[in-house]
C-alpha positions as CSV (number, residue, x, y, z in Angstrom):
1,X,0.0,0.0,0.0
2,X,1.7,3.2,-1.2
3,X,2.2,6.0,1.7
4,X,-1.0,8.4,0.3
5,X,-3.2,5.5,0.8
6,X,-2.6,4.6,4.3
7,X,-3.2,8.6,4.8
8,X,-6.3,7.8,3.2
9,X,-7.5,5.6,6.0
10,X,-7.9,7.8,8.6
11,X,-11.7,7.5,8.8
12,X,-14.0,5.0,9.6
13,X,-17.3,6.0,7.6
14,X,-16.9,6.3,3.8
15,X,-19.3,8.7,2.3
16,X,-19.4,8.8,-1.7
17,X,-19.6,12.3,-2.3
18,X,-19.7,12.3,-6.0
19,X,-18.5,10.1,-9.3
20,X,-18.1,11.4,-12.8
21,X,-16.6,10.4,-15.5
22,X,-13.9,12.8,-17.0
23,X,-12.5,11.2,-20.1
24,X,-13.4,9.1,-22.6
25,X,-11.3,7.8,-25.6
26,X,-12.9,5.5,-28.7
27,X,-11.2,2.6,-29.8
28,X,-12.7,1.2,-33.1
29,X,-11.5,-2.7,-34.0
30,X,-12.9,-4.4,-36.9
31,X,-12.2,-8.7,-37.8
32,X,-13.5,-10.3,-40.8
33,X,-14.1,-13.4,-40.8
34,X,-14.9,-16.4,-43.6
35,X,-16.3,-19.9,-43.6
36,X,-18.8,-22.5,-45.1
37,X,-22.4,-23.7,-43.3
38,X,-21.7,-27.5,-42.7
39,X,-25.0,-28.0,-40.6
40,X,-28.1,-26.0,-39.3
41,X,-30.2,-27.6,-36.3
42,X,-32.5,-24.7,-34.6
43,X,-30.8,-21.6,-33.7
44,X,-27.4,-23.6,-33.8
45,X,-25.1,-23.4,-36.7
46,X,-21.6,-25.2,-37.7
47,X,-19.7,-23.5,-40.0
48,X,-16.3,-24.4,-41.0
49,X,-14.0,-21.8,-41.4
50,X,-11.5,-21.0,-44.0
51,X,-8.8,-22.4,-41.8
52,X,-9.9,-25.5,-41.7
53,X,-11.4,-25.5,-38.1
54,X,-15.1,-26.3,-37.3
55,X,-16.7,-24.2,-34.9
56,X,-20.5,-24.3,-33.7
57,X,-22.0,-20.8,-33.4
58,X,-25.6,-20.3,-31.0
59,X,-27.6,-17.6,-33.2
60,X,-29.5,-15.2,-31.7
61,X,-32.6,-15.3,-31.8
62,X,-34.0,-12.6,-34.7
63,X,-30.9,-12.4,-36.5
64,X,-31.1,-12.2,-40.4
65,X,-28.1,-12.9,-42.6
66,X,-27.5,-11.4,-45.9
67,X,-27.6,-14.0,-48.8
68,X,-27.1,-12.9,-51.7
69,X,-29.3,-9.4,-50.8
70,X,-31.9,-11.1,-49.5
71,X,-32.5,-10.9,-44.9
72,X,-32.4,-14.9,-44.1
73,X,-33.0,-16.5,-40.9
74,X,-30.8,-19.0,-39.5
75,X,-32.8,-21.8,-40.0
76,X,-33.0,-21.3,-44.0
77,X,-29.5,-21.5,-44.4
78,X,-28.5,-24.4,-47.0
79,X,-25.1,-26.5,-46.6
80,X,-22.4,-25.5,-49.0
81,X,-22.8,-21.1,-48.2
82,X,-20.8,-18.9,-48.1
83,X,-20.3,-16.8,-45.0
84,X,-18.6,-13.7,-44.3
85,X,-18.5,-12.3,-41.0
86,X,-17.5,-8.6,-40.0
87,X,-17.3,-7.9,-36.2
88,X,-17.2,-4.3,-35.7
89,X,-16.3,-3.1,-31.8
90,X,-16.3,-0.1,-30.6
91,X,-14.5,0.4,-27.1
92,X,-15.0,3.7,-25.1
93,X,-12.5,3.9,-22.3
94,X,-13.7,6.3,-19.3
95,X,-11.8,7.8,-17.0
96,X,-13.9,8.0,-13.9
97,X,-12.9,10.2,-10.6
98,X,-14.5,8.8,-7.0
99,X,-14.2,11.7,-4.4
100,X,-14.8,10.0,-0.8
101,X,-15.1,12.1,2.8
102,X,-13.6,10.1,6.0
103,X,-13.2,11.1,9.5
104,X,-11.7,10.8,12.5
105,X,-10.1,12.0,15.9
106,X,-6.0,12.6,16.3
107,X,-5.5,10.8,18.9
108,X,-1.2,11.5,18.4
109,X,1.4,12.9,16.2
110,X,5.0,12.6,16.1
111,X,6.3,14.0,13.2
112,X,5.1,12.1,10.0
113,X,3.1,9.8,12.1
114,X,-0.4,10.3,13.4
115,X,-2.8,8.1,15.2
116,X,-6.1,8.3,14.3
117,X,-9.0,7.2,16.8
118,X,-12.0,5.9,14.3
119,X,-15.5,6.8,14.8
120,X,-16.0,3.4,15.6
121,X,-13.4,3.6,18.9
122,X,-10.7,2.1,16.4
123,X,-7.4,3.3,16.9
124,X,-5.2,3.6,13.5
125,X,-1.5,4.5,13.6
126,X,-0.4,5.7,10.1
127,X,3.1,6.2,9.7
128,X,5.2,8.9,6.9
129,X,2.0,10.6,6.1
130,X,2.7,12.9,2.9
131,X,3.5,16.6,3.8
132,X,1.2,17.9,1.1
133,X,-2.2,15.5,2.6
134,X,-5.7,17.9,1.9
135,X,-6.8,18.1,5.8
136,X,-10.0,20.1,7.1
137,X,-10.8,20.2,10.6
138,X,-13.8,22.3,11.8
139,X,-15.0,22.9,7.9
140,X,-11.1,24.6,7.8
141,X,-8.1,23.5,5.7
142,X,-5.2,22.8,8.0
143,X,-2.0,20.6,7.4
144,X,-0.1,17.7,8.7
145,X,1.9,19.8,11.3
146,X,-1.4,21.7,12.6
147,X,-3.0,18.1,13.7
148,X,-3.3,18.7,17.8
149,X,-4.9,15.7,20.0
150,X,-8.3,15.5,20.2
151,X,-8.7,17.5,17.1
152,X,-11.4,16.0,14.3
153,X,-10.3,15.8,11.3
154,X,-11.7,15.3,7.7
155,X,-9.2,13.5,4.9
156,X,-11.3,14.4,1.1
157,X,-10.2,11.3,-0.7
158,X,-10.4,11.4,-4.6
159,X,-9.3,8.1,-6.6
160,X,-9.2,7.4,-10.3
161,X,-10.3,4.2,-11.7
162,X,-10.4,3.1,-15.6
163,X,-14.2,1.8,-17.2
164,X,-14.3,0.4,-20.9
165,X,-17.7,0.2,-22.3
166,X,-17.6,-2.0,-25.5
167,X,-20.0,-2.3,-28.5
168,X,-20.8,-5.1,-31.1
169,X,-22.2,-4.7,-34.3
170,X,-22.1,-8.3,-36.3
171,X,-22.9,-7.9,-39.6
172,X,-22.9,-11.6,-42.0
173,X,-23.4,-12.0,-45.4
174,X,-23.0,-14.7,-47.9
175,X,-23.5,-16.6,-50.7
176,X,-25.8,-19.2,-51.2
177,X,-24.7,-22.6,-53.2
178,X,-25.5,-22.7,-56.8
179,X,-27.9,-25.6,-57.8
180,X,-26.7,-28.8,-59.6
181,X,-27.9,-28.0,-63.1
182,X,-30.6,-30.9,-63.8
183,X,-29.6,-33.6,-66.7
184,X,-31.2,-33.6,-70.1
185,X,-33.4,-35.6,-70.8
186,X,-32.3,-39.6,-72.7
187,X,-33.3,-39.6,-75.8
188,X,-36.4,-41.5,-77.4
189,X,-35.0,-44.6,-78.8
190,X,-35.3,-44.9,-82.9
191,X,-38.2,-47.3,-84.2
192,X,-36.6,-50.3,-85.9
193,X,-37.6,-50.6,-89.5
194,X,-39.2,-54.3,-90.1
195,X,-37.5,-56.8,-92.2
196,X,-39.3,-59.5,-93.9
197,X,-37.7,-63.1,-93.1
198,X,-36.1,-64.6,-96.3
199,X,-36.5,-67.2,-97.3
200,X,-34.1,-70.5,-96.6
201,X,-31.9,-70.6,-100.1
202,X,-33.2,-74.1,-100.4
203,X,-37.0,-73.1,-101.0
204,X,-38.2,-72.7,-104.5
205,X,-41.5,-71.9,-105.4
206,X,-42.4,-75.2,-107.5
207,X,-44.8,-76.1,-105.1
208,X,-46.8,-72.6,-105.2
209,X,-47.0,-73.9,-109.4
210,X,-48.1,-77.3,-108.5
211,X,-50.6,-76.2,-105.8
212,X,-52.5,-73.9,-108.5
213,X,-52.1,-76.0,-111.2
214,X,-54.1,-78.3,-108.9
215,X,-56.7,-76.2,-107.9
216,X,-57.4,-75.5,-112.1
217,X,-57.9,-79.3,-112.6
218,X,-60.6,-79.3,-109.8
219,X,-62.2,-76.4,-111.2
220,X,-62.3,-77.6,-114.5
221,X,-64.1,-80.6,-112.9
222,X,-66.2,-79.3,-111.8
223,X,-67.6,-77.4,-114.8
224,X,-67.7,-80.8,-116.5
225,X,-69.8,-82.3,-114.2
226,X,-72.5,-79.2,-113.7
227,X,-72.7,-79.0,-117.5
228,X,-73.9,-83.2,-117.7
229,X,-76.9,-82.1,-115.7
């Protein structure tokens, strides 16, 4: 504990007078990041990015990706798109000022030393108190070397402290996978023309001669035999 904060201690109530902050600085970061959608289930998606490692992201509820210019929810996301991610944080830094009141009775000093009696009845013995400590006693500003027993005594305390207040805006878009172009249509298979037999190179058609030669004699015949009656 450095010697300006044991001074500090002199009291035993702590009073918070007043906080404000005095200085704030803007830190912008921006990260881009890439990958493909491996799976979708509910508000959960897997993505693998473009260094090869698979990570599972839990998408809030309402957000809407860009694909392709169109606002798509989480669960419409295909396999195979393309995602681009650009993380945009904006980091305010604030320097904030706390000004606390403590009190107390001197009890002793000797020299740099001075022993404080609390308002609880605890007695403090603080040892090379700064030259320079901001004292009031009675509503009046007085020093280290104007602290008398049984005087009361007010130490103003005023500590600075650092608060960073970030900011995310997540913007995502991609590209949605093209689809497999469909195949044509097989062709309708050619009729086959029709081929008569031929005949063995054995046949003749001597028969065909005989057979109608035949039928003649029958007919003839028969006229004979019509003609008798």
């Amino acid at each position: 504990m450095s010697r300006f904060s044991k001074v500090l201690l002199i009291a035993a109530v702590v009073t918070m007078v007043g906080a404000g902050a005095v200085m704030a600085q803007t830190v912008i970061t921006t990260e881009v990041k890439q990958g493909t959608v491996v799976h979708v289930y509910g508000n959960n998606l897997v993505v693998k990015m473009a260094d090869g490692t698979t990570k599972e992201f839990d998408v809030q509820e309402g957000f809407m990706f860009d694909i392709d210019g169109v606002p798509t929810a989480v669960k419409d996301l295909k396999p195979g798109t393309m995602l681009t991610s650009e993380v945009k944080v904006t980091e305010e830094v604030h320097v904030v000022q706390t000004e606390e009141i403590r009190k107390g009775k001197v009890v002793r000093t000797v020299g740099q030393t001075v022993i404080i009696r609390r308002e609880n009845g605890e007695i403090v013995k603080f040892h090379e108190v700064p030259e320079d400590i901001v004292l009031t006693s009675n509503g009046k500003p007085v020093t280290l070397w104007d602290l008398r027993e049984g005087m009361n005594v007010t130490a103003t305390i005023v500590s600075t402290r650092e608060e960073i207040v970030d900011e995310r805006q997540v913007e995502v878009a991609g590209t949605a996978p093209k689809a497999a172009p469909k195949p044509a249509p097989a062709p309708a298979p050619k009729p086959v023309p029709y081929t008569a037999p031929a005949l063995p190179s054995t046949g003749s058609q001597l028969p065909l001669v005989g057979l109608t030669g035949l039928l003649m004699i029958v007919i003839g015949l028969g006229i004979g035999i019509i003609r008798r009656f």
